[in-house]
N, CA, C and O atoms as a GROMACS GRO file, in nm:
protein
  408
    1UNK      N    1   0.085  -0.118   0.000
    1UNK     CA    2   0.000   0.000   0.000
    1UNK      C    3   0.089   0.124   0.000
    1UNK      O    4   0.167   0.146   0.093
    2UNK      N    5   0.078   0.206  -0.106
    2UNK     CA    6   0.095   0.322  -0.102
    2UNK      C    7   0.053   0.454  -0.068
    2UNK      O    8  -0.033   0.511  -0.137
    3UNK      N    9   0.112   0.515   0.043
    3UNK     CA   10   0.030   0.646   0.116
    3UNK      C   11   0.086   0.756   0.034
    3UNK      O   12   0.208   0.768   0.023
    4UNK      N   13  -0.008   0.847  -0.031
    4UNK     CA   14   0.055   1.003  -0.058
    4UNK      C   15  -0.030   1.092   0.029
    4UNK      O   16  -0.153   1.098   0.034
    5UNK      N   17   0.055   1.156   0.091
    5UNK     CA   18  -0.056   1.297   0.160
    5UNK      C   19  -0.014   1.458   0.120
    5UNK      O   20   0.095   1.516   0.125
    6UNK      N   21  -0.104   1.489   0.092
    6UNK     CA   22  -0.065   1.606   0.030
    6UNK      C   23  -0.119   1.740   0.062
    6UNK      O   24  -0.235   1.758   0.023
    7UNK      N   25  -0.045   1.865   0.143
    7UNK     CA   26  -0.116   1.974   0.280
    7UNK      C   27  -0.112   2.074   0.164
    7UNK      O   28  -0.013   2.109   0.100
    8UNK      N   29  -0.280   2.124   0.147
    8UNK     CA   30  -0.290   2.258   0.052
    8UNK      C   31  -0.348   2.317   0.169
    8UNK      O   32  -0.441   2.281   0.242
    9UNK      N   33  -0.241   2.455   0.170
    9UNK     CA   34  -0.259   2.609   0.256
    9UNK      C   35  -0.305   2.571   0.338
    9UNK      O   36  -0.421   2.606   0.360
   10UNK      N   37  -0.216   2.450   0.454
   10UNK     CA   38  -0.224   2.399   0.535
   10UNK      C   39  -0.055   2.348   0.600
   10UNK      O   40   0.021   2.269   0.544
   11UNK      N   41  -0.030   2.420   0.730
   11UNK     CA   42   0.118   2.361   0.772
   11UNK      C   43   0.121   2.246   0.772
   11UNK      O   44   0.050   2.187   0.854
   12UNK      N   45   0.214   2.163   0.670
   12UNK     CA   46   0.248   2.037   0.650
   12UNK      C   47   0.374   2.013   0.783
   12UNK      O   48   0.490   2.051   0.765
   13UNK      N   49   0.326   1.940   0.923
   13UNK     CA   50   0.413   1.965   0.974
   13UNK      C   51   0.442   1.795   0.975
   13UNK      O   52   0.388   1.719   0.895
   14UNK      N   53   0.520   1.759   1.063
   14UNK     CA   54   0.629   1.627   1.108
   14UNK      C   55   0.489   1.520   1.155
   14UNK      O   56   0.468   1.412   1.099
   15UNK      N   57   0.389   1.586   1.288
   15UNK     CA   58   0.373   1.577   1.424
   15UNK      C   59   0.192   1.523   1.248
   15UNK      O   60   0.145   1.410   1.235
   16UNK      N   61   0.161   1.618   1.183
   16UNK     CA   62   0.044   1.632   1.088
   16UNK      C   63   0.054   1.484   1.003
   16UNK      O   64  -0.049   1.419   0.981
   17UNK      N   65   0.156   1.448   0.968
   17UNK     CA   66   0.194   1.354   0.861
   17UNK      C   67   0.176   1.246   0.921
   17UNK      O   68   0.104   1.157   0.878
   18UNK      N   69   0.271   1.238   1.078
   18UNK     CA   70   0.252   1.079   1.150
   18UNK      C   71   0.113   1.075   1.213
   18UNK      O   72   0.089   0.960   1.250
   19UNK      N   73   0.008   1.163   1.241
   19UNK     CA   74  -0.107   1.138   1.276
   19UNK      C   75  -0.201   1.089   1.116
   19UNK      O   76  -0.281   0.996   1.125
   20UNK      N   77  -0.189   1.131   1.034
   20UNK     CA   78  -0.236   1.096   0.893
   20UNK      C   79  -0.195   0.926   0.941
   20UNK      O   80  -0.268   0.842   0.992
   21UNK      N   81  -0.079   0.919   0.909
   21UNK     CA   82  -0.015   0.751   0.824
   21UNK      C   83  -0.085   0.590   0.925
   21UNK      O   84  -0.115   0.473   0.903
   22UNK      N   85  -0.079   0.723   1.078
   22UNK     CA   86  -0.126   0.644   1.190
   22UNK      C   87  -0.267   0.580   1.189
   22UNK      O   88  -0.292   0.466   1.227
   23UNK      N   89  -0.373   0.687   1.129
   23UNK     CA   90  -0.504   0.648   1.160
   23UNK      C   91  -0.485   0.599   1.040
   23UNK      O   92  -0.454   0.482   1.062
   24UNK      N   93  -0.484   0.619   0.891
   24UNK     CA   94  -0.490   0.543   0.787
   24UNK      C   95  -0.449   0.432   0.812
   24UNK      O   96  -0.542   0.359   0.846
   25UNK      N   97  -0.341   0.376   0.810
   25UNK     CA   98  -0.264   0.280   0.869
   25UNK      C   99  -0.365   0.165   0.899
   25UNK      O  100  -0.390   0.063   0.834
   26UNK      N  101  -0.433   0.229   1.053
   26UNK     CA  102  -0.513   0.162   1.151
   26UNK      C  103  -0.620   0.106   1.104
   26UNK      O  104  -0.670  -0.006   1.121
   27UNK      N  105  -0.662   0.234   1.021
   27UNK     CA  106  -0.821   0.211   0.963
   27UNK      C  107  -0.807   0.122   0.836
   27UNK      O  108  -0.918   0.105   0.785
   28UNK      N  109  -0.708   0.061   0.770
   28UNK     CA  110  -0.732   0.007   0.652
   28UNK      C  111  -0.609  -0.121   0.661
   28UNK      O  112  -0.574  -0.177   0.557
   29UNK      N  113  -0.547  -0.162   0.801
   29UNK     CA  114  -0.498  -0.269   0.834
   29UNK      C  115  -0.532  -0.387   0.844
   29UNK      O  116  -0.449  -0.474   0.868
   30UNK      N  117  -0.682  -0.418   0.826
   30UNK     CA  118  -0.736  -0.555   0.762
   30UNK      C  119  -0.778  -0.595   0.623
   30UNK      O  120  -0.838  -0.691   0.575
   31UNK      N  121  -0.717  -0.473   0.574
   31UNK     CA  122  -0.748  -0.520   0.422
   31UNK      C  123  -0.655  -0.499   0.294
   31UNK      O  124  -0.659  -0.525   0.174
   32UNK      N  125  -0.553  -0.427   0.400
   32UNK     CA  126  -0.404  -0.380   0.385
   32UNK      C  127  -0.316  -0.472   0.211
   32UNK      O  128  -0.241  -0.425   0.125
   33UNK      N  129  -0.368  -0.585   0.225
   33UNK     CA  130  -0.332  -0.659   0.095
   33UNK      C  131  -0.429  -0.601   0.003
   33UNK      O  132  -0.369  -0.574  -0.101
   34UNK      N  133  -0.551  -0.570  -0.006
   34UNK     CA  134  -0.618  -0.569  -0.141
   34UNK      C  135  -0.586  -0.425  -0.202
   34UNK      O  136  -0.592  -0.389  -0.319
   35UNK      N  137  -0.543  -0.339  -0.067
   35UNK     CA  138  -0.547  -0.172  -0.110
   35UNK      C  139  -0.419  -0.117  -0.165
   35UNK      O  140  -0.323  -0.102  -0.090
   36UNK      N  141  -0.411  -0.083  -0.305
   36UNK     CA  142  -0.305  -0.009  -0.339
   36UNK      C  143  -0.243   0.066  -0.325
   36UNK      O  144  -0.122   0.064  -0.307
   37UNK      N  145  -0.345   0.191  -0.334
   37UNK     CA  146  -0.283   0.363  -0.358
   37UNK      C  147  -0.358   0.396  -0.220
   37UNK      O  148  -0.467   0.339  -0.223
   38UNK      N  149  -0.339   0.463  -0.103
   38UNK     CA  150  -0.412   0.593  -0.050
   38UNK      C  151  -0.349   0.727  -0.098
   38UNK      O  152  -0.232   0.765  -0.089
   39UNK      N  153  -0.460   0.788  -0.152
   39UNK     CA  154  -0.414   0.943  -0.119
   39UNK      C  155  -0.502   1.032  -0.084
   39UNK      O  156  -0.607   1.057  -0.144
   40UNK      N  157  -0.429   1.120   0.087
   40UNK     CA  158  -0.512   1.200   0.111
   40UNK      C  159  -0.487   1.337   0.089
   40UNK      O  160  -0.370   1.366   0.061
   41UNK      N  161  -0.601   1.462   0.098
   41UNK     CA  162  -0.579   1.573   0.054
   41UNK      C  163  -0.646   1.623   0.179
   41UNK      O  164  -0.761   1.594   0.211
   42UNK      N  165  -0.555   1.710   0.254
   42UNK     CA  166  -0.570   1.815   0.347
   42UNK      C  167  -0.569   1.975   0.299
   42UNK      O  168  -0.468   2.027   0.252
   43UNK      N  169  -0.671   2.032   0.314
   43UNK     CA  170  -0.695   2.160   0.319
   43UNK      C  171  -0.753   2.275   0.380
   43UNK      O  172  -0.847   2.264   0.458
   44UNK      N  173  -0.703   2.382   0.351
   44UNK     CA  174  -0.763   2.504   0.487
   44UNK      C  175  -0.807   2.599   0.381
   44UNK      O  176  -0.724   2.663   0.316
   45UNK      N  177  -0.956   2.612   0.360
   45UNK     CA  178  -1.066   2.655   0.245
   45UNK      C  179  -1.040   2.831   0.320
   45UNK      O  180  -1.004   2.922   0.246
   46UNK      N  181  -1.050   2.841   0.385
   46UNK     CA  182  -1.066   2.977   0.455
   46UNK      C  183  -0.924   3.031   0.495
   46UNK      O  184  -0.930   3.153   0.510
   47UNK      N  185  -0.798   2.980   0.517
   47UNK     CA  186  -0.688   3.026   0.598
   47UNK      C  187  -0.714   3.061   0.734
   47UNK      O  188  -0.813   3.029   0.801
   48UNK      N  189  -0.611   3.134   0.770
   48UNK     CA  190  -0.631   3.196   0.928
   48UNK      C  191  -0.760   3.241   0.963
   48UNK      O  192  -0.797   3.234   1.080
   49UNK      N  193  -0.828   3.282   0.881
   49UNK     CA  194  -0.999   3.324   0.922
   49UNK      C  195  -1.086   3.211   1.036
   49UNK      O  196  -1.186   3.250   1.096
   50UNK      N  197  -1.027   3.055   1.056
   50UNK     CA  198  -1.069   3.011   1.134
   50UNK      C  199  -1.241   2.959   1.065
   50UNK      O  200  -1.282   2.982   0.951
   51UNK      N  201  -1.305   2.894   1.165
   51UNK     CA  202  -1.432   2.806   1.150
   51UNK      C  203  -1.410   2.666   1.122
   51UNK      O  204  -1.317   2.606   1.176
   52UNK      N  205  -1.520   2.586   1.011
   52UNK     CA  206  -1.531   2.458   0.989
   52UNK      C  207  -1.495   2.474   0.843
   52UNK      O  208  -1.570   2.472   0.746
   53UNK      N  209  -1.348   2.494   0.850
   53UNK     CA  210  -1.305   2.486   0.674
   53UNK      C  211  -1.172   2.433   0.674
   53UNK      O  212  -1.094   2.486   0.595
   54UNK      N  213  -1.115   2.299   0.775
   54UNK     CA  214  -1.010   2.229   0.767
   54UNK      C  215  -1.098   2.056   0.707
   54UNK      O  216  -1.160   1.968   0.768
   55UNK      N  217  -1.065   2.072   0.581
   55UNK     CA  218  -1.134   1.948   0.491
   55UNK      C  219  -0.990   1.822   0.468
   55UNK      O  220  -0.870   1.842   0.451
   56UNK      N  221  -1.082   1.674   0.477
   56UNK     CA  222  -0.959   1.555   0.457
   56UNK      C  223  -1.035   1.502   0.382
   56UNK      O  224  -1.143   1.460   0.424
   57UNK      N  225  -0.992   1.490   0.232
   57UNK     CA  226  -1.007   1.385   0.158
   57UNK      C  227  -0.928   1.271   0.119
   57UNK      O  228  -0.816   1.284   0.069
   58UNK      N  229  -0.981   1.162   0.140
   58UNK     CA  230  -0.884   1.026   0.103
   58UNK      C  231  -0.989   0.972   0.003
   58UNK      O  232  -1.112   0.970  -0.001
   59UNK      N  233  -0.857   0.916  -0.099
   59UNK     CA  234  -0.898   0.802  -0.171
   59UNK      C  235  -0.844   0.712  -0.192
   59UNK      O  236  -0.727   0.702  -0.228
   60UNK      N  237  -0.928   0.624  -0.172
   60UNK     CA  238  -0.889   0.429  -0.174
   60UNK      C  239  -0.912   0.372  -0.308
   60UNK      O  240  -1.015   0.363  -0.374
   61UNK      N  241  -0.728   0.315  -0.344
   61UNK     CA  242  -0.794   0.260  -0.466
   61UNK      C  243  -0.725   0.106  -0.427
   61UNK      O  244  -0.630   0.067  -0.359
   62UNK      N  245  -0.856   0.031  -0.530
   62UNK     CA  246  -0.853  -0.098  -0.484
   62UNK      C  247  -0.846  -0.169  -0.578
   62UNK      O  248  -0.958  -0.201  -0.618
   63UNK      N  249  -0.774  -0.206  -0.628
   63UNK     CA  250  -0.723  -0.327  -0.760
   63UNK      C  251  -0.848  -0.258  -0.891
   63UNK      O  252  -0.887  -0.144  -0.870
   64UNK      N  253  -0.882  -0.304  -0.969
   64UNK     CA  254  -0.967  -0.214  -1.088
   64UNK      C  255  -1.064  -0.120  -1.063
   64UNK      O  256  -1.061  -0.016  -1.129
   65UNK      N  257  -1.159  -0.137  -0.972
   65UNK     CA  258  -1.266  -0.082  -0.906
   65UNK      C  259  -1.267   0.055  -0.926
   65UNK      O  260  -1.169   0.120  -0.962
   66UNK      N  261  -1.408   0.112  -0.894
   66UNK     CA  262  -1.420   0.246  -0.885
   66UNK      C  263  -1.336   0.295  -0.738
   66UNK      O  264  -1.381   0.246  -0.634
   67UNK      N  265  -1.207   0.398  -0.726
   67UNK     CA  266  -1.175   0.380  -0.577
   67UNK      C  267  -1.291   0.426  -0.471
   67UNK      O  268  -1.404   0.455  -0.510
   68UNK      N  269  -1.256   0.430  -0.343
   68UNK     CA  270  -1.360   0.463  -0.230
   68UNK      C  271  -1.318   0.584  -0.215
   68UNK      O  272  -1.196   0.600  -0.204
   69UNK      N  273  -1.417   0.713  -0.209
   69UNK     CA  274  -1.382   0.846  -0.185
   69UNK      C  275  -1.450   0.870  -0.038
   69UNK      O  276  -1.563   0.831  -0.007
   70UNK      N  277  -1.349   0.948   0.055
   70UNK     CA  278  -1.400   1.012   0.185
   70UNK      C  279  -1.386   1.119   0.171
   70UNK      O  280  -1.284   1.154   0.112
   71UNK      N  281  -1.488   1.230   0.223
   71UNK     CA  282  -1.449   1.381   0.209
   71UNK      C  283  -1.452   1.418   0.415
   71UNK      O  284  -1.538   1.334   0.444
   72UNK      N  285  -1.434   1.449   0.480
   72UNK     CA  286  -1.499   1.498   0.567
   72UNK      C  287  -1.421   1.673   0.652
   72UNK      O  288  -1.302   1.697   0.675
   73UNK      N  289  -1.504   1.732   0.669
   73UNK     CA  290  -1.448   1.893   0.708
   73UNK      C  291  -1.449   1.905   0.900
   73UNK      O  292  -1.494   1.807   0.960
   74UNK      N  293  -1.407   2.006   0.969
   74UNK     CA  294  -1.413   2.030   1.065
   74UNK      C  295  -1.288   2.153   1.130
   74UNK      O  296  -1.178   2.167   1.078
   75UNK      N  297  -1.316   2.201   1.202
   75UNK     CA  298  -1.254   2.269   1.239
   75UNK      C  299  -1.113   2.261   1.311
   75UNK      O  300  -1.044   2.348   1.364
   76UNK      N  301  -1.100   2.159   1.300
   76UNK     CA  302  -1.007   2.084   1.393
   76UNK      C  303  -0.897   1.993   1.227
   76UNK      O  304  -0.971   1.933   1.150
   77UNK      N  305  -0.781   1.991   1.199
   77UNK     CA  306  -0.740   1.924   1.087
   77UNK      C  307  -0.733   1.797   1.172
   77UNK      O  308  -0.842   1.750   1.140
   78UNK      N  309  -0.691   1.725   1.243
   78UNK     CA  310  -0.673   1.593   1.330
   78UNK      C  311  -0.782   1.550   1.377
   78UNK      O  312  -0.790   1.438   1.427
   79UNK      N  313  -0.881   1.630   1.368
   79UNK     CA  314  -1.035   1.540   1.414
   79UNK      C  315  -1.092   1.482   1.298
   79UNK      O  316  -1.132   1.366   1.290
   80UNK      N  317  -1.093   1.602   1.174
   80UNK     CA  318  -1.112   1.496   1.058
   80UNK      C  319  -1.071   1.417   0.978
   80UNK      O  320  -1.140   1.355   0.896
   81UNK      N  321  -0.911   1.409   1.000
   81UNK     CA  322  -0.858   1.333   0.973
   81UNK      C  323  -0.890   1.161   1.026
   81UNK      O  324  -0.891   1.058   0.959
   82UNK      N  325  -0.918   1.186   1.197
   82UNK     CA  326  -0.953   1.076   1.274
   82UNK      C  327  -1.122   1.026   1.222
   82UNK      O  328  -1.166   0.913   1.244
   83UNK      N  329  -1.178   1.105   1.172
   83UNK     CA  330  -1.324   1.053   1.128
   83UNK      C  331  -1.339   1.007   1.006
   83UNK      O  332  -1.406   0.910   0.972
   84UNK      N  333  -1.256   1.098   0.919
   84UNK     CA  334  -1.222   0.991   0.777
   84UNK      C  335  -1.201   0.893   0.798
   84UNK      O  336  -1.273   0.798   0.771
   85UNK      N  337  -1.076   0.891   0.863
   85UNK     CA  338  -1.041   0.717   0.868
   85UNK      C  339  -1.127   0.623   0.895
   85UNK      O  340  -1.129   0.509   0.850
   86UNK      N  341  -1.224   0.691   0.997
   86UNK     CA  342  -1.331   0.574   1.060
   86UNK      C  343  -1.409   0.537   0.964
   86UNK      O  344  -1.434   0.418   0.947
   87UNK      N  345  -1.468   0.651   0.870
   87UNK     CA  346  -1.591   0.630   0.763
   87UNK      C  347  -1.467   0.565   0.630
   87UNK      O  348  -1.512   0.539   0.518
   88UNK      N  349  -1.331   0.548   0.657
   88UNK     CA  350  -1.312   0.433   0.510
   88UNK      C  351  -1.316   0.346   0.557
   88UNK      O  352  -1.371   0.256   0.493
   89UNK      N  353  -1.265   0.314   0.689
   89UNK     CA  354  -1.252   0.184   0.751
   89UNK      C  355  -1.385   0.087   0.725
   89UNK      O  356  -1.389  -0.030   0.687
   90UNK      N  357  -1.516   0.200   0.768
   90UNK     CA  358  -1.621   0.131   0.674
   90UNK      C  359  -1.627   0.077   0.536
   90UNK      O  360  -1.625  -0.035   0.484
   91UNK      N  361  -1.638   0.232   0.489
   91UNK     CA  362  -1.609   0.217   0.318
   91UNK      C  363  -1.544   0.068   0.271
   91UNK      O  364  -1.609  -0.010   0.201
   92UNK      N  365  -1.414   0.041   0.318
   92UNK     CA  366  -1.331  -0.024   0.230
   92UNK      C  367  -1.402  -0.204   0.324
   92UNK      O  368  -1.410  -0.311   0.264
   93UNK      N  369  -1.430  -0.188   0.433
   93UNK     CA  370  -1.429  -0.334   0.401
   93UNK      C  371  -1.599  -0.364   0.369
   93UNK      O  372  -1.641  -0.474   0.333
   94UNK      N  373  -1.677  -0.255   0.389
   94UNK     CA  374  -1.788  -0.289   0.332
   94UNK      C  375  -1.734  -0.311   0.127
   94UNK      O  376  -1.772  -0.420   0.086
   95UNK      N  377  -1.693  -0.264   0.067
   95UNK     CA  378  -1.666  -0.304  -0.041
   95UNK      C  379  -1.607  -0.433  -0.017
   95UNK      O  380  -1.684  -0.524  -0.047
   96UNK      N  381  -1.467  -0.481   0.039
   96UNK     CA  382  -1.412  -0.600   0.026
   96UNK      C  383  -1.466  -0.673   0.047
   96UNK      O  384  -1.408  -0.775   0.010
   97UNK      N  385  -1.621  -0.708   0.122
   97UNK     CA  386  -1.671  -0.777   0.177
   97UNK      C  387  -1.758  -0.802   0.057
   97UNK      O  388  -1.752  -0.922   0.029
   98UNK      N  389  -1.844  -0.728  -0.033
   98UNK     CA  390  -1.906  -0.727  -0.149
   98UNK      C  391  -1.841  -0.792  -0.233
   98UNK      O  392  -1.906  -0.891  -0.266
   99UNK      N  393  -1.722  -0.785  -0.298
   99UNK     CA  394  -1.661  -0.814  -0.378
   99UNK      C  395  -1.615  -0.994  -0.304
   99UNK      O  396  -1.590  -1.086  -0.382
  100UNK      N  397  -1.611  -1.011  -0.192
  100UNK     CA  398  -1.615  -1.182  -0.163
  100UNK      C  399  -1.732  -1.249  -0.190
  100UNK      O  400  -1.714  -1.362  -0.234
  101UNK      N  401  -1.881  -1.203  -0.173
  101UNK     CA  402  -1.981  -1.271  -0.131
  101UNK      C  403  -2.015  -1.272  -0.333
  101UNK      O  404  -2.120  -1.313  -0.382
  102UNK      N  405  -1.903  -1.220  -0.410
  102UNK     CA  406  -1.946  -1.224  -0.543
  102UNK      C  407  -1.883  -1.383  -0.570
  102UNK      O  408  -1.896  -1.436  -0.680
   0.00000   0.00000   0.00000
C-alpha cells in the first residue's frame, strides 16, 4: 500500500503527517493486501480566518474498481482526519466484503 498525503494552505508539519499515516494505517490494516494507492488531501478553504473549513479527503484505490472516496471537514485538521479514517474503515471493508460474497 501506497500512502501520498498532500497539505494545501495547510502547515504540512512532522507531528500532521505521522497522525495521517497512523489512523490510515489503523483504519485500513485488515485489508491492507487488497489496497493499493491511498491518497489523502488536506486543506484550509478559509486560511487563518478560522471556522469549519479544515477538509480531509482520502482516496482508496482498490485493484480495478471504482476507488472509495471520503471527504470529511471540521474545524479541527486531526479530528477529521480521525473521522475519515473511521468512515473508510467502513467504506473499504464494506466493499471487500461485497466483492467476496461475489
Amino acid at each position: 500500500m501506497v500512502l501520498h498525503i498532500a497539505a494545501i494552505q495547510l502547515n504540512d508539519s512532522p507531528a500532521l503527517r505521522q497522525h495521517v499515516t497512523r489512523c490510515i494505517g489503523s483504519a485500513l490494516r485488515a485489508v491492507r493486501d487488497r489496497v493499493s494507492r491511498v491518497t489523502v488531501r488536506l486543506m484550509d478553504e478559509n486560511g487563518p480566518r478560522g471556522g469549519v473549513d479544515k477538509r480531509c479527503c482520502v482516496e482508496v484505490r482498490m485493484g480495478r474498481g471504482a476507488p472509495v472516496l471520503i471527504e470529511e471537514r471540521d474545524g479541527d485538521v486531526y479530528r477529521a482526519v480521525k473521522v475519515a479514517s473511521a468512515r473508510v474503515r467502513r467504506a473499504v471493508r464494506r466493499r471487500a466484503s461485497k466483492r467476496l460474497r461475489r
